[in-house]
N, C-alpha and C positions, 0 to 999 in steps of 0.2 A: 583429550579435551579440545583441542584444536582442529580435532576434524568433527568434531560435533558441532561445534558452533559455525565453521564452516557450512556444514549438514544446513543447519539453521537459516543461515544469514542466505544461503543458496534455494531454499526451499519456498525461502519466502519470497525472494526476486522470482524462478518462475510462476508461483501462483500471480503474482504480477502482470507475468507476461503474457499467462493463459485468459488473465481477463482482458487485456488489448491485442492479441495476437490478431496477423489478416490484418448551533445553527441558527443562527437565524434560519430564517429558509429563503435565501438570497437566493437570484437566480443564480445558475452557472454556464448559464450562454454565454459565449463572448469572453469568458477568462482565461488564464490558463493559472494553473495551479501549479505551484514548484513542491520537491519535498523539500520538507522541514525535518521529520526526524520520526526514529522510528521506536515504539516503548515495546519491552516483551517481560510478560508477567506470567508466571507458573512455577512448574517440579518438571523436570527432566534429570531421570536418575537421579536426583539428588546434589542438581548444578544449584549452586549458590546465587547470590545477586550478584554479585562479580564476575561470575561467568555469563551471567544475561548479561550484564552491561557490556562484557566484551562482543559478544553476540549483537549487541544494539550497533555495537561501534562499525564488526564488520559489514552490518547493514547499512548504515551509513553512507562509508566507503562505498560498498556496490550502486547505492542509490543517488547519491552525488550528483545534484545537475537533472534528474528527472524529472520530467514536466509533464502534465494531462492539459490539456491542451481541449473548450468545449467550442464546437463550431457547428451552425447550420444544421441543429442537432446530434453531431457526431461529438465522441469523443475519439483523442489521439491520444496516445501515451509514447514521448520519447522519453527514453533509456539509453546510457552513454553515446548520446547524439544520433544515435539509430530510431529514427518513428516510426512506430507500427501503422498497422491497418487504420483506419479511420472508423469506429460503430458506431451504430444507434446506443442511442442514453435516455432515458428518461427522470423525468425528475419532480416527484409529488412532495409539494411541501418541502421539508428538508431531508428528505429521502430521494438519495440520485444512484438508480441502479446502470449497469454496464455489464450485459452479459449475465446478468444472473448475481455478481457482487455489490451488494449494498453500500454505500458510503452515506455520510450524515455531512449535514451541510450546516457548519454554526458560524456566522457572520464570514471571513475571509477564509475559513479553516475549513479542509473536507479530511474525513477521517475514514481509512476505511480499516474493519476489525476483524478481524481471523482468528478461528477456531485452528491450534496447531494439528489437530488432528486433518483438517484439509488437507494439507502441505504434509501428511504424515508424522508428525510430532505432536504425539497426545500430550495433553497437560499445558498446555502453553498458549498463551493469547498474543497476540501481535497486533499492535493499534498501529496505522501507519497514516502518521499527519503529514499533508499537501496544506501550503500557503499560499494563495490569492497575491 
């Protein structure tokens, strides 16, 4: 059980990564975003909510301290104190992509939400909320 959720809380930090590697509909110039927290809803093999919750938890923990960061067009994402590449972002409405990942922009909250089959883990949704 413990290395699945491992599996999890792991899969979901590098799709993370793979999008910064290298709503109102507020702008998001100019902010940076912290996380706040991360929700995981589904069936994997028949884990319980207890076992997502602990899954939530280890994501957490790996996410701790994580910032996006929107500048001069670019988005930055650090991760335990390490910042990636700087990209282009754009942002229609309350729709702010990066690379291809979608995030929703509702007054100081960006959310962005995963399909766990991306990350390899079918059945599983991953909403991962950033606070302004």
């Amino acid at each position: 059980m413990k290395k699945v959720l491992a599996v999890i809380a792991a899969a979901l930090a590098a799709c993370m990564l793979a999008v910064f590697v290298g709503c109102g509909a507020a702008d998001v110039e100019g902010k940076t975003f912290r996380y706040e927290r991360c929700e995981i809803s589904g069936n994997i093999g028949g884990m319980n909510d207890e076992a997502l919750d602990k899954a939530e938890s280890l994501v957490d923990a790996m996410m701790l301290g994580t910032t996006i960061v929107f500048a001069n067009g670019k988005a930055t994402m650090s991760m335990n104190g390490q910042p990636g590449s700087a990209v282009d972002y754009t942002q229609d409405g309350n729709t702010v992509t990066i690379r291809g990942q979608v995030f929703t922009v509702n007054g100081n909250t960006l959310v962005m939400e995963l399909d766990g089959s991306t990350v390899g883990i079918g059945g599983v949704t991953y909403k991962v909320y950033f606070k302004a």
